[in-house]
N, C-alpha and C positions, 0 to 999 in steps of 0.2 A: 926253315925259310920257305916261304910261299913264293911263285912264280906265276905271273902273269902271263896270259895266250891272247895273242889275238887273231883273228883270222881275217885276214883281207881280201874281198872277191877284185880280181883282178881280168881284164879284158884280152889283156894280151901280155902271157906269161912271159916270153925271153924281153918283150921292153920292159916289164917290170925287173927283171933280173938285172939288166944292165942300167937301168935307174937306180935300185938297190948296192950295187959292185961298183960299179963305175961312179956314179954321182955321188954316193952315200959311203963310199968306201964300204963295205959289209962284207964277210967271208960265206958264204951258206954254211949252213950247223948241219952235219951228216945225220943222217938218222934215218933207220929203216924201220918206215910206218908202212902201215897200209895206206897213209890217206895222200893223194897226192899233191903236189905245188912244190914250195920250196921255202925252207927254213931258216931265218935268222937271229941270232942271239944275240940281245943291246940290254946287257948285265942282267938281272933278273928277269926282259919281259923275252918274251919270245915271239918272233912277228912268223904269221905263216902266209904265206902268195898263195892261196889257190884262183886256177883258172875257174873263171867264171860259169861255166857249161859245165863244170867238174865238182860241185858242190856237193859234200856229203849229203844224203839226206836223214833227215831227223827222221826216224822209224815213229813218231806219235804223230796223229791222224787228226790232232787241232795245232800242232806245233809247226807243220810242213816244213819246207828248206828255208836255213840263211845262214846267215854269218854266225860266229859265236865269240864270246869271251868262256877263256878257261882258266879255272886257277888250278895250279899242282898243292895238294892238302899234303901235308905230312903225317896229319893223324884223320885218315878217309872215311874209314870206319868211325869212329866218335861223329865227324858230320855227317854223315849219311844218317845215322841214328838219330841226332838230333836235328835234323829235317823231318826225319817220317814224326817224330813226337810232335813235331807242329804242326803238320799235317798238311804237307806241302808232295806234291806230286813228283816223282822222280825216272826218269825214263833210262833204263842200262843203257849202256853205251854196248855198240852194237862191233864195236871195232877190239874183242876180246882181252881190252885192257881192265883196268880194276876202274871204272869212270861210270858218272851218273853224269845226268843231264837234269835239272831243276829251273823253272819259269823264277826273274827275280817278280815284286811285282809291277814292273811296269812292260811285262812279258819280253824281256833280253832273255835266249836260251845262255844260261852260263854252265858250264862243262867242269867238274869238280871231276882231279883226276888223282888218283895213287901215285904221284911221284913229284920228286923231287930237284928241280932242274936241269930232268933230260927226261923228256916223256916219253922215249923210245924204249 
């Protein structure tokens, strides 16, 4: 099963939380990342709140900071490999997980990660 990520930059994280819990009913999904915000799980996608000023940054020097979509690969290795054979650029993920980082091409960074419905 693949799992969708999104990342949402968010201006002011405790009213996004209480829009999220209170308006939307949502529980946060626990999980100890290194990346900071806050995490929700609505069946297969996974929605993440980071604050705004708190944005990872992309370690590639024409990609700079934003938002992302990520998918969780079950089989990472097979697509990793079959990206470089096409000859598409791949930046490690810098956050010690098994994850690349690949331009689609209308330049969305998407985040292909080693797991499987908990990226923790």
């Amino acid at each position: 099963m693949q799992v969708l990520h999104t990342a949402l930059l968010v201006t002011d994280l405790e009213r996004a939380r209480s829009f999220y819990e209170q308006g939307l009913g949502l529980t946060p999904a626990q999980r100890s990342l290194k990346f900071p915000g806050i995490w929700y799980d609505i069946g297969s996608v996974q929605v993440h709140l980071i604050q705004a000023d708190q944005v990872p940054t992309c370690e590639h020097p024409q990609w700079g900071r934003c938002p992302h979509l990520a998918l969780g690969i079950p089989d990472w290795q097979s697509l990793q490999e079959h990206l470089l054979a096409l000859g598409y650029e791949l930046q490690p993920s810098q956050s010690g997980r098994q994850a690349f980082f690949v331009r689609d091409p209308d330049g969305n960074v998407i985040e292909c990660s080693a797991w499987a419905g908990d990226p923790g």
